[in-house]
N, C-alpha and C positions, 0 to 999 in steps of 0.2 A: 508473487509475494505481495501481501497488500500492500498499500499507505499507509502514512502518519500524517493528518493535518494538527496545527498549531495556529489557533490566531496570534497574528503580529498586527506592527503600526509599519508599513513598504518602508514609508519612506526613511526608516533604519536600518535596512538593510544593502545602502547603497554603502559599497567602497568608495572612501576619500582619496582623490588621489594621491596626498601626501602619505597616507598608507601603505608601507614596505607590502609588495605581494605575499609574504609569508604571515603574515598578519592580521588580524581583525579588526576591525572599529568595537569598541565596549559598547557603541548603542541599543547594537541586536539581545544582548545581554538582562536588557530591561524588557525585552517581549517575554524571556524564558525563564519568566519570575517562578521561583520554587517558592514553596509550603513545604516545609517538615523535609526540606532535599528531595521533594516530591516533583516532577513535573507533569500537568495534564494535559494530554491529550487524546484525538481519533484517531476510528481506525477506518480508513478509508480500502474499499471494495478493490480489490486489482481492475476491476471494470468500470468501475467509478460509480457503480449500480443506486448507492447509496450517499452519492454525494450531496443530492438536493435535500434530503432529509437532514445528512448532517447540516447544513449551511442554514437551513430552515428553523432545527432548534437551536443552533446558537444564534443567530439572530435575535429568534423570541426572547432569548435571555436577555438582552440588551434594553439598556434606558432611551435609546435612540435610533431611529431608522438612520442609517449612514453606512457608507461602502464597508465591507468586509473584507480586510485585506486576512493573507495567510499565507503561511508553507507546507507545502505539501511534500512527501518524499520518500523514498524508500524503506519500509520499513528495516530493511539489511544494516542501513545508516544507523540503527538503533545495538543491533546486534553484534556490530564488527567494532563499536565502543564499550562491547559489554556491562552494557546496561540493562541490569532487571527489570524486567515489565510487569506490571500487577492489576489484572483485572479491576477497576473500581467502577463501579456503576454510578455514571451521569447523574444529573440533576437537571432536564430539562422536561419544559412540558411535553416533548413529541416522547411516549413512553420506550417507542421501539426505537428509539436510537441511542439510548441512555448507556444500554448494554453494550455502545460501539466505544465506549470510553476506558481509556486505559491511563494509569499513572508511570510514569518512569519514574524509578525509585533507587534509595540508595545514593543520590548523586552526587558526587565529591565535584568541589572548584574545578576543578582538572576535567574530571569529564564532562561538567557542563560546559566548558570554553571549547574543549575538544570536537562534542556535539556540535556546536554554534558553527566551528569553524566548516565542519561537515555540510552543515544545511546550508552554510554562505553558497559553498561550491557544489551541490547537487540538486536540492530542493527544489522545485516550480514557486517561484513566488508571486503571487497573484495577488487578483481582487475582484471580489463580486460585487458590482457596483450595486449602490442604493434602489434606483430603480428595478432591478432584479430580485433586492432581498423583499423588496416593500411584493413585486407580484409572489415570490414563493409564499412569504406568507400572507398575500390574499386568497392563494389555493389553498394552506394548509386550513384557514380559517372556513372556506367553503368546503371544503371535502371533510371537516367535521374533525381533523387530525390535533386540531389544539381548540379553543376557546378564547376569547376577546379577553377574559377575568384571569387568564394564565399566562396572558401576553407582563416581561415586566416594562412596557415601553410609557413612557410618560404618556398622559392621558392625551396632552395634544398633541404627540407624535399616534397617536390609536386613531386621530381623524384622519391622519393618510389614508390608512387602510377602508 
């Protein structure tokens, strides 16, 4: 079964220890910001085949070279909350990976805390450090896969690259 990635900020996603084990922190809460009860995200390959691409256009979408943190996680996670999924095509310069974008929709309070409380305890939470995003996208730019004019990074974050 595939993945789901989700950009997040890591360091909200640590439990306090004053935190009853059955419980949440409200931080993570602020990474899984809905639109219209909408939540966006990827859909990552069971092989991970297609991870450097997703990482590559969201990056470019960014005003800033800086680490990329995220969650990654089973898509089932999505499924056993019974949460509709709806195909919605990206918005990033890399065209073939627009299509890997999906919304979770419908989403009532309940399910999004529910979700939350799921991805606390299964998801990989990671980070693709800045030096890593800055070479993907100096290959995406040499292998012809985006352009310098569809980067939205600030002009003097563009002299990294």
């Amino acid at each position: 079964m595939p993945f789901v990635l989700r950009t997040i900020r890591k360091a909200r996603w640590y439990k306090p220890l004053w935190l009853s084990p059955t419980d949440i922190p409200a931080d993570p809460l602020g990474d899984l910001q809905t639109k219209d009860n909408c939540l966006s995200v990827w859909k990552i390959q069971e092989d991970y085949s297609n991870w450097d691409l997703v990482i590559t256009a969201l990056a470019a979408n960014r005003q800033y070279l800086s680490n990329l943190d995220y969650a990654v996680f089973d898509e089932k996670l999505i499924l056993e909350h019974e949460i509709r999924t709806q195909p919605s095509r990206g918005v990033t310069p890399l065209v073939e990976v627009n299509d890997w974008h999906l919304d979770l929709v419908e989403l009532s309070g309940h399910k999004l805390v529910s979700l939350t409380k799921s991805i606390m305890e299964n998801a990989k939470i990671g980070r693709v450090p800045e030096k890593n995003i800055i070479e993907l996208l100096r290959e995406a730019l040499k292998a012809g896969q985006i352009r310098a004019d569809q980067l939205r990074l600030k002009e003097h974050e563009k002299q990294k690259l």
